[in-house]
NUKEMI-171993 format. One record per residue (C-alpha): residue number from 1; chain; residue in one letter; x, y, z. Coordinates in Angstrom, 3 decimals. Layout:
BEGIN
[site NUM; 'A'; 'A'; [X; Y; Z]],
...
This chain:
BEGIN
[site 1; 'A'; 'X'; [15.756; 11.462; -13.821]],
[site 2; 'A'; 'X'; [14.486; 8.812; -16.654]],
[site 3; 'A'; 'X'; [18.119; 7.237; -16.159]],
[site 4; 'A'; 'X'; [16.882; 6.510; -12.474]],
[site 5; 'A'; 'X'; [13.582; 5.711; -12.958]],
[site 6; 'A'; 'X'; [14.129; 3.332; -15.421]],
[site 7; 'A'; 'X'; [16.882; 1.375; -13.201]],
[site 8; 'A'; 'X'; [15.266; 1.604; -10.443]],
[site 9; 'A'; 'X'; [12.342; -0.169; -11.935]],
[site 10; 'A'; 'X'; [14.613; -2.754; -13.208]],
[site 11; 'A'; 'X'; [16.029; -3.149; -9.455]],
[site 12; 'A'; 'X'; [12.140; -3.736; -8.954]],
[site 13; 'A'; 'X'; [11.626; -6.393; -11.872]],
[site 14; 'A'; 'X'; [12.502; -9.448; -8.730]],
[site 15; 'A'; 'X'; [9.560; -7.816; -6.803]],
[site 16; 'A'; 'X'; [7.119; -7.291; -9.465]],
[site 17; 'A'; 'X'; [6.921; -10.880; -10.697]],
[site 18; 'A'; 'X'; [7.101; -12.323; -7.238]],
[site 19; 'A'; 'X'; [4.432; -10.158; -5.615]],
[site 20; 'A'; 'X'; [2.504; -9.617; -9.016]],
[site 21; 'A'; 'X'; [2.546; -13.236; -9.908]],
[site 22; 'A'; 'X'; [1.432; -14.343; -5.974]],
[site 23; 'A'; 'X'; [-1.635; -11.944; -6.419]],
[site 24; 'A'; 'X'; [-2.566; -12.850; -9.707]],
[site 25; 'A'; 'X'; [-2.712; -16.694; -8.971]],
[site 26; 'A'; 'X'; [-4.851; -16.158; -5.331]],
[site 27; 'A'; 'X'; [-7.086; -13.869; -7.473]],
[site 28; 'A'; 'X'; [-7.055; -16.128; -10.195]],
[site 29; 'A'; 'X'; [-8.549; -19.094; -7.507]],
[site 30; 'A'; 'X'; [-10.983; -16.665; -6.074]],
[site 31; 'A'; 'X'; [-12.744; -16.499; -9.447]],
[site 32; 'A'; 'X'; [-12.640; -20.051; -10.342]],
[site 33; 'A'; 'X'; [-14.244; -21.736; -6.591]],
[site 34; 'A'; 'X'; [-17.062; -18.860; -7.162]],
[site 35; 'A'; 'X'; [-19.479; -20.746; -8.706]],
[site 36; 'A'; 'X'; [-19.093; -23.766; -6.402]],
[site 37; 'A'; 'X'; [-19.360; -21.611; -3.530]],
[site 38; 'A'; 'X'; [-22.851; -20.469; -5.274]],
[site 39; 'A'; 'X'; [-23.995; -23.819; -5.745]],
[site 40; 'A'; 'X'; [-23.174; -24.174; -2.198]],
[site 41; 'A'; 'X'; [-24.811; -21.302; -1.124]],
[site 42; 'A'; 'X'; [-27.601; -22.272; 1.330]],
[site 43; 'A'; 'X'; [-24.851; -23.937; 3.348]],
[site 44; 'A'; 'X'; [-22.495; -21.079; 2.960]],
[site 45; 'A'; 'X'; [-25.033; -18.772; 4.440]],
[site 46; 'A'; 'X'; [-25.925; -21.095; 7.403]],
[site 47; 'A'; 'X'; [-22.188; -20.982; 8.531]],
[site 48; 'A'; 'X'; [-22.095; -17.248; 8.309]],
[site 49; 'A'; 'X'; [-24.914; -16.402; 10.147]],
[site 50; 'A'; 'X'; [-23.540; -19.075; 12.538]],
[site 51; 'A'; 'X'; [-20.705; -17.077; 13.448]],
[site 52; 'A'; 'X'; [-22.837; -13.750; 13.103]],
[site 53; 'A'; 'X'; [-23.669; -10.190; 11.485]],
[site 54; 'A'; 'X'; [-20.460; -8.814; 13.260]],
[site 55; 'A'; 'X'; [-18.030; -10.742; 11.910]],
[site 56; 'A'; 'X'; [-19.172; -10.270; 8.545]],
[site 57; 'A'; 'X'; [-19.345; -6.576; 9.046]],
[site 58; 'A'; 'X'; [-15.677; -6.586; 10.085]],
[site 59; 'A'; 'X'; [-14.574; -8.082; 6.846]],
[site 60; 'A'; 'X'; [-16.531; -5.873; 4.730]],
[site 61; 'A'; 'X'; [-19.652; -8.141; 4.003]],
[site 62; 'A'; 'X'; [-22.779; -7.830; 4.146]],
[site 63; 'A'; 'X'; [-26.520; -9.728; 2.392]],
[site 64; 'A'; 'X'; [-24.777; -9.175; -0.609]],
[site 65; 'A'; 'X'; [-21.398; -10.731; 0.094]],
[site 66; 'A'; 'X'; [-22.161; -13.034; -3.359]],
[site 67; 'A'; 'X'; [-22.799; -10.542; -5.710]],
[site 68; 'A'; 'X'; [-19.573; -9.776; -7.332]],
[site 69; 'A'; 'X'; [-18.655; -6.094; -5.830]],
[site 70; 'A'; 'X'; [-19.656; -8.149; -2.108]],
[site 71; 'A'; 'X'; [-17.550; -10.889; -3.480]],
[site 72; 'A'; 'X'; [-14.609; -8.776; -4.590]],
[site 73; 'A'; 'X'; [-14.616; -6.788; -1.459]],
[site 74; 'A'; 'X'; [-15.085; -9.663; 1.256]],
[site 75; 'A'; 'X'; [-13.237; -12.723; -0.244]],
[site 76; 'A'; 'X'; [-9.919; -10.009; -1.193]],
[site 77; 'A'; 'X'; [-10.250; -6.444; -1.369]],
[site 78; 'A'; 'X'; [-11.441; -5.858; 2.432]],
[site 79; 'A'; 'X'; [-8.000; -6.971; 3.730]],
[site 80; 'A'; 'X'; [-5.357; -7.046; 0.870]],
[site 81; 'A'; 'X'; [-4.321; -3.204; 2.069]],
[site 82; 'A'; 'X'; [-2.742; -4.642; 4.883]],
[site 83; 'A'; 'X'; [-1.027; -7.491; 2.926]],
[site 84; 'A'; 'X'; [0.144; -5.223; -0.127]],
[site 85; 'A'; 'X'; [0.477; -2.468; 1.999]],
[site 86; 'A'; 'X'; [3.590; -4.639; 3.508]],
[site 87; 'A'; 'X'; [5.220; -4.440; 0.236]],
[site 88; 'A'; 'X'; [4.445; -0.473; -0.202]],
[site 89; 'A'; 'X'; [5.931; 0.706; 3.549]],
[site 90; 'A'; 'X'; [8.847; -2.013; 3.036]],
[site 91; 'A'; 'X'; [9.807; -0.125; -0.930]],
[site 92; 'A'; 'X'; [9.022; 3.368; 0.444]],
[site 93; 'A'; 'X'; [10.903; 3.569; 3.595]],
[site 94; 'A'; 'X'; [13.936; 2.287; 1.879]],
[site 95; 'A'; 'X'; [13.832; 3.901; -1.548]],
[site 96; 'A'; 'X'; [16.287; 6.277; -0.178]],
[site 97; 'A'; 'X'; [17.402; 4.893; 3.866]],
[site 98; 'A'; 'X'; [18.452; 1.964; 2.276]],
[site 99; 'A'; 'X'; [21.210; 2.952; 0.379]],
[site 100; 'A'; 'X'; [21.942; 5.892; 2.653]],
[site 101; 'A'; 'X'; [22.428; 3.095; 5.944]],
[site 102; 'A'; 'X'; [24.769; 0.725; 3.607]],
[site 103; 'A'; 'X'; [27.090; 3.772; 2.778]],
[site 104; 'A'; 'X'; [26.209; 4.013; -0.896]],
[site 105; 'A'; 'X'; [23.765; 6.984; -1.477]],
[site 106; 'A'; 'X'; [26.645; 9.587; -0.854]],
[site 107; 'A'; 'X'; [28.511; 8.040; -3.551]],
[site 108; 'A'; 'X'; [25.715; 7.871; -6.066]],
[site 109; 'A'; 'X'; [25.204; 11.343; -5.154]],
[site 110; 'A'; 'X'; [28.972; 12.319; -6.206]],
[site 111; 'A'; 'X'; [27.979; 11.320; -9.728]],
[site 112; 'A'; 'X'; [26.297; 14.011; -12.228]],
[site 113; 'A'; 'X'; [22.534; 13.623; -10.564]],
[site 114; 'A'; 'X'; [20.741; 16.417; -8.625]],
[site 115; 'A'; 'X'; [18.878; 15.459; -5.560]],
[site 116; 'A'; 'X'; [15.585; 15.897; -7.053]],
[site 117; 'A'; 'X'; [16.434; 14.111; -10.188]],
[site 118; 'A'; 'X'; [17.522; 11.185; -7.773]],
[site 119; 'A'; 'X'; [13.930; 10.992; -5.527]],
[site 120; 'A'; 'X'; [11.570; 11.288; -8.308]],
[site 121; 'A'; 'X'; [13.218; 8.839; -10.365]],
[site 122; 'A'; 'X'; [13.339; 6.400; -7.129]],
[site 123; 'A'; 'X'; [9.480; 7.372; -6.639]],
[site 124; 'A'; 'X'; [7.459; 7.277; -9.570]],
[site 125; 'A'; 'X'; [9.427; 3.976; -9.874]],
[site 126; 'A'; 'X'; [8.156; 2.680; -6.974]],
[site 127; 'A'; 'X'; [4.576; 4.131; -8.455]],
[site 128; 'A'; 'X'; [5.120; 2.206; -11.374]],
[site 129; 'A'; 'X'; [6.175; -0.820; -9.679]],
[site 130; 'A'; 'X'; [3.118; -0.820; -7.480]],
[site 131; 'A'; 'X'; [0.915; -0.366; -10.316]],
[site 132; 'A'; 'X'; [2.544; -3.217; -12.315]],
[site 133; 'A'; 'X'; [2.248; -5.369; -9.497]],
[site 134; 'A'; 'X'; [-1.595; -4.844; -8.929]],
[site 135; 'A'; 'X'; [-1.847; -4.870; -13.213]],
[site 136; 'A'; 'X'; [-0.453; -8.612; -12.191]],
[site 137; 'A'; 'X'; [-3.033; -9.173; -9.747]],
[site 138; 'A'; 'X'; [-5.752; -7.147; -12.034]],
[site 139; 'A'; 'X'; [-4.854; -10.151; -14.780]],
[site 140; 'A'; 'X'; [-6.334; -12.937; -12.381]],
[site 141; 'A'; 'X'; [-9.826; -11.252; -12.260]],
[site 142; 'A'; 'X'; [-9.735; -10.641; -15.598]],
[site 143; 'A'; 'X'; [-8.944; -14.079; -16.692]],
[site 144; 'A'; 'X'; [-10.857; -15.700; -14.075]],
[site 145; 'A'; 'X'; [-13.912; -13.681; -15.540]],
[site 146; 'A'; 'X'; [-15.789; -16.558; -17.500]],
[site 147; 'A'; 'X'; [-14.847; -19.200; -14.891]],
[site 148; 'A'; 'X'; [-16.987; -17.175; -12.109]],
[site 149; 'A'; 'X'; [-19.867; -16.466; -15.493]],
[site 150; 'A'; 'X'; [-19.925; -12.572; -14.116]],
[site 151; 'A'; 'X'; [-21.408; -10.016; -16.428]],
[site 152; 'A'; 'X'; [-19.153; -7.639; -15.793]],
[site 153; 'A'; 'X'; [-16.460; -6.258; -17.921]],
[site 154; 'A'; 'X'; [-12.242; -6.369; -17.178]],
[site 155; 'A'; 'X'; [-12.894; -2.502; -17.211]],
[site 156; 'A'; 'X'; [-14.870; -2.505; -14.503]],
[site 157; 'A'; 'X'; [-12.662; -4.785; -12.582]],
[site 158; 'A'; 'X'; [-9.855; -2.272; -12.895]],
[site 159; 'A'; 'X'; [-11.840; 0.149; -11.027]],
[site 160; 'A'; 'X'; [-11.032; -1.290; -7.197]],
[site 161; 'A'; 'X'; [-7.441; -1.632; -7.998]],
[site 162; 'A'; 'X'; [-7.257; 1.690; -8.574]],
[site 163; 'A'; 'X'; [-8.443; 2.273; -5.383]],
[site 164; 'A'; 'X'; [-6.203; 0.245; -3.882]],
[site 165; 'A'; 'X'; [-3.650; 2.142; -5.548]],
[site 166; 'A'; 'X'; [-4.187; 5.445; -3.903]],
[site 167; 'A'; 'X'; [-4.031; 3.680; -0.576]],
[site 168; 'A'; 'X'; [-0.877; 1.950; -1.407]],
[site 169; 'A'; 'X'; [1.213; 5.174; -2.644]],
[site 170; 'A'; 'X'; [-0.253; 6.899; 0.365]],
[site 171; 'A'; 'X'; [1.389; 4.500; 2.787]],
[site 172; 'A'; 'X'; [4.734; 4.316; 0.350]],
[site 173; 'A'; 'X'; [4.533; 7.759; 0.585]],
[site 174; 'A'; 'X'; [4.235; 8.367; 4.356]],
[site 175; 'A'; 'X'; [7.165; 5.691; 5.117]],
[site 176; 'A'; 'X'; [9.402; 7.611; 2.340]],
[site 177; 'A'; 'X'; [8.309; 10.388; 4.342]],
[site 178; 'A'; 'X'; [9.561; 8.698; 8.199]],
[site 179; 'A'; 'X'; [12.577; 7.639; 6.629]],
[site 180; 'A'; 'X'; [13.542; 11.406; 6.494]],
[site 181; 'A'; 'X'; [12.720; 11.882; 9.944]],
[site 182; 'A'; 'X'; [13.265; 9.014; 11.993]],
[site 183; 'A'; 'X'; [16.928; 7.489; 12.441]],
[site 184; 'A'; 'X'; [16.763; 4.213; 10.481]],
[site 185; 'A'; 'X'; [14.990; 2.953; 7.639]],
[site 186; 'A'; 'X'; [13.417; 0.042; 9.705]],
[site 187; 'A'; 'X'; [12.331; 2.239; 12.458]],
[site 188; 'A'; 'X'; [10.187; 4.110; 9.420]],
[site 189; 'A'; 'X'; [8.911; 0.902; 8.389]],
[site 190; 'A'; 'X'; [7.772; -0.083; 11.464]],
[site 191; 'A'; 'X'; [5.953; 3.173; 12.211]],
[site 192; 'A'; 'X'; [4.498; 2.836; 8.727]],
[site 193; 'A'; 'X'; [3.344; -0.305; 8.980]],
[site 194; 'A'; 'X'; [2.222; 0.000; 12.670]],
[site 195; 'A'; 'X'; [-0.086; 3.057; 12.002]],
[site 196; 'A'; 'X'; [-1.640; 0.868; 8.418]],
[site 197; 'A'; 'X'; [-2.660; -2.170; 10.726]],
[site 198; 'A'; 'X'; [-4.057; 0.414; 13.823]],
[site 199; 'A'; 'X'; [-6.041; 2.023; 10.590]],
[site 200; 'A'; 'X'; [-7.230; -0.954; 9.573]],
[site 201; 'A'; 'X'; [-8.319; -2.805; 13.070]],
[site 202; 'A'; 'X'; [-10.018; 0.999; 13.781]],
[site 203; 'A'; 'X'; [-11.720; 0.802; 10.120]],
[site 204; 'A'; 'X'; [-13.084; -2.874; 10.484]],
[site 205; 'A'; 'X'; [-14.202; -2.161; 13.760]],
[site 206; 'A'; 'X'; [-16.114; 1.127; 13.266]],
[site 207; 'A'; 'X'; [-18.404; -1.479; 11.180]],
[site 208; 'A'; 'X'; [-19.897; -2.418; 14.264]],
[site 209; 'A'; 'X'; [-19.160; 0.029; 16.826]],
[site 210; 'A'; 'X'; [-20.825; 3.413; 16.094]],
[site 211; 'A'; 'X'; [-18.099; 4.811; 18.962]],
[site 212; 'A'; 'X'; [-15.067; 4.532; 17.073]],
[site 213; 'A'; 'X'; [-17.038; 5.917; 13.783]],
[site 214; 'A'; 'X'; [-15.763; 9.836; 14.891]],
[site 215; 'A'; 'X'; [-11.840; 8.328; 14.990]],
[site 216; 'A'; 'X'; [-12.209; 6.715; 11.609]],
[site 217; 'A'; 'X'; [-13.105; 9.705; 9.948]],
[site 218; 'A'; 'X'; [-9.511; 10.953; 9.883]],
[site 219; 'A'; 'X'; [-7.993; 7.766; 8.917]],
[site 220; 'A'; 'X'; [-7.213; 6.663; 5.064]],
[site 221; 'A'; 'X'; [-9.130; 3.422; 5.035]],
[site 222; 'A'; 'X'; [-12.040; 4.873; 5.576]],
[site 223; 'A'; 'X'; [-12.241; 6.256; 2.145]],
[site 224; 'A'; 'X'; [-10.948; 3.104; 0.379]],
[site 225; 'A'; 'X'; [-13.887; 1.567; -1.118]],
[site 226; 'A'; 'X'; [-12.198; -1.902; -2.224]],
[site 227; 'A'; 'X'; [-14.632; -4.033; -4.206]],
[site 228; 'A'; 'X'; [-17.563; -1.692; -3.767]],
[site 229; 'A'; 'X'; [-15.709; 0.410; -6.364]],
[site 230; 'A'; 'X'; [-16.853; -2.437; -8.981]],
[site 231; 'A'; 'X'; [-20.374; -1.020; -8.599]],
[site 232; 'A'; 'X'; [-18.890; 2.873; -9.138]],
[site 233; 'A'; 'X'; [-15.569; 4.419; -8.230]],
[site 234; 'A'; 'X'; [-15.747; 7.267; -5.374]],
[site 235; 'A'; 'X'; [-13.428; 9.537; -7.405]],
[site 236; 'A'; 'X'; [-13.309; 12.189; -4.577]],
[site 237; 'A'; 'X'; [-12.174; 9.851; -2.277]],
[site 238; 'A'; 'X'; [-9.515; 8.633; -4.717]],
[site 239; 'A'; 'X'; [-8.005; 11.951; -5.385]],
[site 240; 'A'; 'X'; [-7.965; 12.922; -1.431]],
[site 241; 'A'; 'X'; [-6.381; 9.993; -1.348]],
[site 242; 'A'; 'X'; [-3.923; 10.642; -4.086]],
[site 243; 'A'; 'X'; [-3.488; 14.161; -3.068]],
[site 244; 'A'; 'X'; [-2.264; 12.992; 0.306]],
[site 245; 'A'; 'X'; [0.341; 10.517; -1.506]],
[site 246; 'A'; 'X'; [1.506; 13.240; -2.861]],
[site 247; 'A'; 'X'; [1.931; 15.759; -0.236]],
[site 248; 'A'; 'X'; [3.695; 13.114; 1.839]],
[site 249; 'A'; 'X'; [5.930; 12.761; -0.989]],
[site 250; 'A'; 'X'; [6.783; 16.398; -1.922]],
[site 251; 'A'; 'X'; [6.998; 16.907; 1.789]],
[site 252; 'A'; 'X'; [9.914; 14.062; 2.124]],
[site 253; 'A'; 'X'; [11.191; 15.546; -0.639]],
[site 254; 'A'; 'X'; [11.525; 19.169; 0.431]],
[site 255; 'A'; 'X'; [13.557; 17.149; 3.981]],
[site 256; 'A'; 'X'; [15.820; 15.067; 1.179]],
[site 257; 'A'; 'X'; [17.042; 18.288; -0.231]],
[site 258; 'A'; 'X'; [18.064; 19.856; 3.256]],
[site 259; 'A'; 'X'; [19.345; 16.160; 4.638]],
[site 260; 'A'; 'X'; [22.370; 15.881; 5.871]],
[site 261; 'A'; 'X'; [23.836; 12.233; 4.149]],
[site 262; 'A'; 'X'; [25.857; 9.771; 6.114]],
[site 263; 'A'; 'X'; [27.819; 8.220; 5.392]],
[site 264; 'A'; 'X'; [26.925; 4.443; 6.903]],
[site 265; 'A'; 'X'; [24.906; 3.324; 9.851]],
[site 266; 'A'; 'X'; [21.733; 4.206; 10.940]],
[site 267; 'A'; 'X'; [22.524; 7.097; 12.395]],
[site 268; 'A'; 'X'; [20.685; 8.542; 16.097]],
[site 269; 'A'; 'X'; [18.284; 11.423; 17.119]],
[site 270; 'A'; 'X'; [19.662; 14.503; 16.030]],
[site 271; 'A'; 'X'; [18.048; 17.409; 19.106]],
[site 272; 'A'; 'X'; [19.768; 20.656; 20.024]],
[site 273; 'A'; 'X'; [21.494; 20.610; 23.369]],
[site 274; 'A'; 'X'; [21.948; 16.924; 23.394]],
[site 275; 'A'; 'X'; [24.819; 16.640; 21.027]],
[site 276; 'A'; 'X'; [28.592; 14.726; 22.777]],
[site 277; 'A'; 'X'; [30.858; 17.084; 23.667]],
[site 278; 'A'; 'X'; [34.483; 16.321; 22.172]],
[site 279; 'A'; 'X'; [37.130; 15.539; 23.927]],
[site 280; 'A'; 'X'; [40.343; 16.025; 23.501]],
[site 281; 'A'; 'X'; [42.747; 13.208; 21.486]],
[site 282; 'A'; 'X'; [45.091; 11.445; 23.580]],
């Protein structure tokens, strides 16, 4: 299993730097036009109340939107589930699919690797990879830290990646999950990704509309704190999301083990009664 994990994560290497590096630089600029925004602040205000409480809810903000957990959490942390989650459902649907649709898994599987060696090496790689990448993103912050004159330490600023972490695996997770079930690695993807955005939208929205507050209840984002976790990490809600994560992924796991490989393609719907009768050669 190390043999996997350890190539897969150098398979990842592309991914890390591009994603990591991306993050770290837009995180990096967040810090530094902080204190121009607070010089600017009586302005900054004006136009927000301009366009009024509800969009600011939406995003995550609120009065304290310039203190640095508001800050964190409105200018980045409030939406960047849906914009790393892109790379998580894309990594996770095809940690396995992938190779499976071009032909290839079959033959890696002839060599002397069990099954379960095979996922768990493909998925704490992908846990490591996602973790590198927000370390990436984590080094922005950190060096942007006496550009914005915060008095808070790079410790604390760890604390709402790690949040975002749990969400992250838990959508990786779920897509690794669809790609067992569903007949093509895109079609997971899609599903994945679909359900993340309708999770967010119904998130944002319960912000203002007390209705929808019931529905978000049993949706992941709802106990992703984001920047608030600067002020104090919710570790319940971090390990229920964790524990999820992992459940999805013992769960695709326990299907990867019973799966049937092909060969190449994406395959179709697999019901009983519906399979083509053969006919008879010619």
């Amino acid at each position: 299993m190390l043999t996997i994990f350890t190539h897969t994560l150098k398979r990842f290497l592309g991914q890390i730097l591009g994603w990591g590096i991306s993050f770290g630089l837009i995180t990096l600029y967040l810090m530094a036009v902080y204190k121009p925004m607070i010089e600017q602040q009586a302005e900054l205000v004006s136009l927000l109340e301009a366009y009024g409480e509800t969009m600011l809810a939406f995003f995550g903000g609120g009065a304290d939107f310039l203190s640095p957990a508001g800050y964190l959490d409105f200018g980045f942390f409030s939406y960047f589930p849906v914009v790393a989650g892109i790379f998580a459902v894309l990594i996770g649907s095809g940690l396995l699919a992938a190779d499976e649709e071009k032909g290839t898994l079959d033959l890696i599987l002839a060599h002397p690797v069990s099954r379960t060696g095979l996922f768990w090496g493909r998925f704490l790689a992908f846990a490591a990879a996602t973790t590198a990448i927000l370390a990436l993103t984590w080094l922005g912050f950190a060096f942007g830290l006496p550009i914005a004159g915060w008095d808070v330490s790079a410790v604390a600023l760890l604390l709402p990646h790690i949040s975002l972490l749990a969400v992250l695996l838990l959508f990786g997770a779920f897509a690794l999950l669809l790609s067992m079930v569903l007949p093509s690695r895109m079609l997971a993807a899609s599903t994945a990704g679909a359900l993340m955005v309708v999770s967010y939208l119904v998130s944002s929205l319960a912000r203002v509309n007390e209705q929808l507050k019931a529905l978000n209840d049993f949706l992941p984002l709802k106990y992703y704190q984001g920047g608030r976790a600067l002020d104090g990490l919710d570790w319940q809600n971090f390990l229920g999301l964790m524990g999820f994560a992992a459940l999805f992924a013992v769960l695709a796991w326990l299907l990867f083990l019973r799966r049937d490989i092909r060969v190449s393609g994406e395959g179709s719907w697999r019901l009983p009664g519906l399979k083509r009768p053969r006919t008879a050669d010619r």
